[in-house]
Residue, then its C-alpha position, 0 to 999 in steps of 0.5 A: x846092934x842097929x836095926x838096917x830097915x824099916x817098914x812102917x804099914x798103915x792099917x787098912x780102912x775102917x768106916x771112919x775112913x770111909x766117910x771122912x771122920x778124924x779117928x785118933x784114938x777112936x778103937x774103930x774096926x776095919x770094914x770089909x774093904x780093909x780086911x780085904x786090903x790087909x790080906x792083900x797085903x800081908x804076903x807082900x809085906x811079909x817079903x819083907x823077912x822082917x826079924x821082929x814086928x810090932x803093932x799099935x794097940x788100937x784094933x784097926x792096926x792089931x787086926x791088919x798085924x793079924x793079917x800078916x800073922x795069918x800069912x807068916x806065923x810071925x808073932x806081934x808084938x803091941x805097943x801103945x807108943x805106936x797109936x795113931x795122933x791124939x786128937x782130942x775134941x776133934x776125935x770121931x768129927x768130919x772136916x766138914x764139923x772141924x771147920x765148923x767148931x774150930x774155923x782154919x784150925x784143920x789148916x793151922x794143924x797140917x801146916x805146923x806139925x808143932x801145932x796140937x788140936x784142942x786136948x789132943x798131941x801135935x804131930x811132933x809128940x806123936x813122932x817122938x814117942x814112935x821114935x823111941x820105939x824105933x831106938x829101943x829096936x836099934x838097941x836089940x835088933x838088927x836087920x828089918x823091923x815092921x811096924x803096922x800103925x797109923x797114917x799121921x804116925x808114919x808121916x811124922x815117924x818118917x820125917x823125923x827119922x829122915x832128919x827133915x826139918x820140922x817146917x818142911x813136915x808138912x811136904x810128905x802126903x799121907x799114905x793110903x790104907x794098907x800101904x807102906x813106908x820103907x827106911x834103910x841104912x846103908x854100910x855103918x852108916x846110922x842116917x836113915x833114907x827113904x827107900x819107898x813110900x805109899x807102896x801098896x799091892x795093886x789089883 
């Protein structure tokens, strides 16, 4: 079995996206602007049909999964290989107190996705353990998967699954609150392709 899709969706905002601070582990919780995004979202996501959906652990994710719950009935699955970047000393800080404490490391670590933040993970393990999470689904499912986590995640996820070189990482932006990502295959092939990117409902 191989799974044909994939539709990697971002939580929606929480205060800490709202005034600029670097949550990575951080279990913050969505505002009122992302629960509204998330049901937003839910339905347009749930057109989707996917055959299995998973969530990472932390409550920004769990609570947007919640949405699509609501709007589908679907159970969700949670797994903490689907949490957002670890991003060590940085984690709860603004660029602004970043670039204060680690001067050029906030550019060094979007410029080289093997690069870690000082006790954190660099984007390359973050993706490597999504994408076992993505094989352990190619092993027991087909048709579509959706998977509900985190910007870095997704970013890595994605050019990882794609097959892109690890120095040109960095030419995919990241997606906007409770938008997605979709990957498909095509026939028998098993190569993923980018099908969309940054998609989200309007209005």
């Amino acid at each position: 079995m191989t799974l044909q899709r994939l539709v990697l969706w971002r939580h929606g905002e929480t205060g800490h996206n709202a005034t600029g601070r670097i949550q990575g582990h951080l279990d913050a919780l969505l505002n009122d602007t992302g629960i509204a995004q998330a049901r937003a979202a839910a339905p347009a996501v749930a057109r989707f049909e996917p055959d299995i959906a998973l969530s990472s652990d932390l409550r920004r994710a769990m609570d947007t999964a919640a949405e699509f719950t609501r709007a589908t009935g679907r159970e969700v699955r949670i797994d903490k290989r689907l949490r957002e970047t670890h991003v060590g000393e940085w984690q709860g800080l603004s660029h602004t107190e970043v670039e204060q404490g680690w001067p050029g490391a906030l550019l060094q670590w979007r410029k080289d996705p093997e690069w870690a933040p000082p006790g954190g993970e660099s984007r390359v393990e973050v993706a490597a353990r999504a994408a076992e999470v993505v094989a352990e689904l190619d092993a027991d499912h087909d048709g579509t998967a959706l998977l509900c986590a985190h910007g870095g995640l997704i970013t890595g996820l994605t050019a990882s699954l794609v097959g892109l070189p690890v120095a040109c990482w960095p030419s995919i932006g990241g997606l906007s609150n409770c938008h997605w990502a979709v990957l498909a295959r095509r026939g028998d092939s098993l190569d993923w392709r980018l099908v969309a990117y940054n998609a989200g409902v309007t209005g």
